[in-house]
N, C-alpha and C positions, 0 to 999 in steps of 0.2 A: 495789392490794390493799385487798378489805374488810374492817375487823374484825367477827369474828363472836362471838355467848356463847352457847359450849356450853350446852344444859338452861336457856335465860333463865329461863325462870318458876318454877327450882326453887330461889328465894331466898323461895317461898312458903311460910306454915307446914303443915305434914303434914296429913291430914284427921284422923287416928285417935291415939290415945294411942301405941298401939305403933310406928307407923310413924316419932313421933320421936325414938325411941331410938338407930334406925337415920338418920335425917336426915343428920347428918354424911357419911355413903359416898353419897347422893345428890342434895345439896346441890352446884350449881357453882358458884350467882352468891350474890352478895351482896346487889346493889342490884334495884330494880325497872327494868321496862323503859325508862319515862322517862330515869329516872338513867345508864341504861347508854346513852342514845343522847345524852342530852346531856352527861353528865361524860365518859363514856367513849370515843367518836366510833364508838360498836359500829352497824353498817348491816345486820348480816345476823341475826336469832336464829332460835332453834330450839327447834322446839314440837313436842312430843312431848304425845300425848294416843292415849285410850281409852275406849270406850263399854260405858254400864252399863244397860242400858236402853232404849239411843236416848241420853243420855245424856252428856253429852262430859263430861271428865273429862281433866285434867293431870296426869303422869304423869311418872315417872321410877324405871325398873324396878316392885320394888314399892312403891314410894313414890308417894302419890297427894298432888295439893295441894287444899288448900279453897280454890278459885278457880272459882267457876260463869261458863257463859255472858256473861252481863254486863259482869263484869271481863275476861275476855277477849274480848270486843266491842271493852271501852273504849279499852285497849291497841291493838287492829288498825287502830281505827278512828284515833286518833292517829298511829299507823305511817301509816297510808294519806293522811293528809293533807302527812305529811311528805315523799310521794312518791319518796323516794331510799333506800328496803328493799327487805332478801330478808328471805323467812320459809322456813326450810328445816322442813315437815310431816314428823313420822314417826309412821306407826301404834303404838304403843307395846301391841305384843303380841310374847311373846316365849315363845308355847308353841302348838301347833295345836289346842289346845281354848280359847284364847284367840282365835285368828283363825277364829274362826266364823263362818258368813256372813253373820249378822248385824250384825257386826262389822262388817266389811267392807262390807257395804253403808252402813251410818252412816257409816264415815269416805270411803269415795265421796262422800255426800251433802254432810257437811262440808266437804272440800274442792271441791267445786263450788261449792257457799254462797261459798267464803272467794275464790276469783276471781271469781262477780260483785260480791257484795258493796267489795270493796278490790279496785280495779283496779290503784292504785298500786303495791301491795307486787309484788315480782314472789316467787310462791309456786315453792317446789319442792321434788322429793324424792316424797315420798308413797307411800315403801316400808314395810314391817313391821318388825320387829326379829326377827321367828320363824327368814324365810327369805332377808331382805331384798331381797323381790319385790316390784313395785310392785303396789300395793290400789290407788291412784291414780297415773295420768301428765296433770302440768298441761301448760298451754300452752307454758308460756316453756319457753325452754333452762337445762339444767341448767347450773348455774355450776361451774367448778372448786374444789375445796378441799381445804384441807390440813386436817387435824384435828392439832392440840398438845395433848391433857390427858390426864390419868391414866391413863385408862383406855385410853389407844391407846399409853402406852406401851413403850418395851421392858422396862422393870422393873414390869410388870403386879401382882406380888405387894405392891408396897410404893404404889405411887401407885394402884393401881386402887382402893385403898378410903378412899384419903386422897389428893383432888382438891386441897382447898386446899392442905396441903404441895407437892404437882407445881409448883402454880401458882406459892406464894413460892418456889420455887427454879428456877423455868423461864421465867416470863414476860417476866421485863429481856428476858433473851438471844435467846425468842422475838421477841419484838416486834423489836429488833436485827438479828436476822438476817433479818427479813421473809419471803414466799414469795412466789413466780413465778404461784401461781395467785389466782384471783380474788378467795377468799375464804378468810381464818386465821379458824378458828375454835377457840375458848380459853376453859378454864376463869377463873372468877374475874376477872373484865377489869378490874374493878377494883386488880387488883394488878399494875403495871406497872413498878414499880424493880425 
């Protein structure tokens, strides 16, 4: 079983004033990717991103991060040398004037970039959030997973908008109890007593 961190990159600061008001309900990690793959033993993240422009753009509902291209080059390209990742892509649109074909076409373009570019990472997923159709199907095989955090779970009203709570009172027991498929993927991976 691999550890995976839900929303990795949303330990990033918010782009806009207003957006971190709200940060707290879209905030899952704490640490940076580094950190989560060497403190944490996390193998799989997950990147959620959106296009403005042509534009890529990280993303978590409406929560946007100030993390350009670059920085997440940096990060991939680290993943990719470490050869033993998943990166589970999701289009992070979540309305049908959001998934526009422009859109759409950017995040095709994106993740075809992100397989040749890092051969290492093995990439997957590459659905929307609107209809959760694929905009992209990569090569590899999709891995199994379990999803543990707030938001998936069955008291939706109290942990869907407070992740880190989920987290301090679910993670021991998660991690304890393990799962049969490939990949646990977990708010806050940092929080593991």
């Amino acid at each position: 079983m691999v550890i995976g961190s839900h929303n990795s990159w949303s330990y990033l600061r918010p782009r806009k004033w207003w957006m971190r008001l709200i940060a707290f309900a879209a905030r899952c990690q704490l640490t940076d990717i580094m950190n989560q793959y060497l403190m944490y033993d996390v193998r799989c993240f997950d990147l959620r991103v959106r296009f403005d422009e042509g534009k890529v753009i990280v993303a978590h509902g409406i929560v946007e991060y100030q993390y350009g291209i670059i920085g997440l080059e940096r990060d991939l390209k680290w993943l990719n040398e470490k050869g033993d990742c998943y990166v589970r892509v999701i289009h992070e649109v979540r309305t049908e004037r959001q998934r526009e074909r422009s859109t759409v076409i950017a995040f095709r373009d994106f993740c075809h970039k992100l397989e040749e570019d890092y051969p290492h990472i093995q990439f997957w997923c590459g659905r929307n959030l609107y209809d959760w159709t694929y905009d992209y199907k990569f090569q590899n095989d999709e891995p199994t997973c379990e999803e543990t955090y707030g938001s998936v779970s069955d008291d939706k009203c109290l942990y869907g908008w407070l992740p880190l709570l989920f987290a301090w009172l679910n993670n021991g027991y998660i991690l304890l109890m393990g799962s049969d498929k490939d990949i646990l993927l977990m708010d806050y991976v940092d929080i593991q007593d």
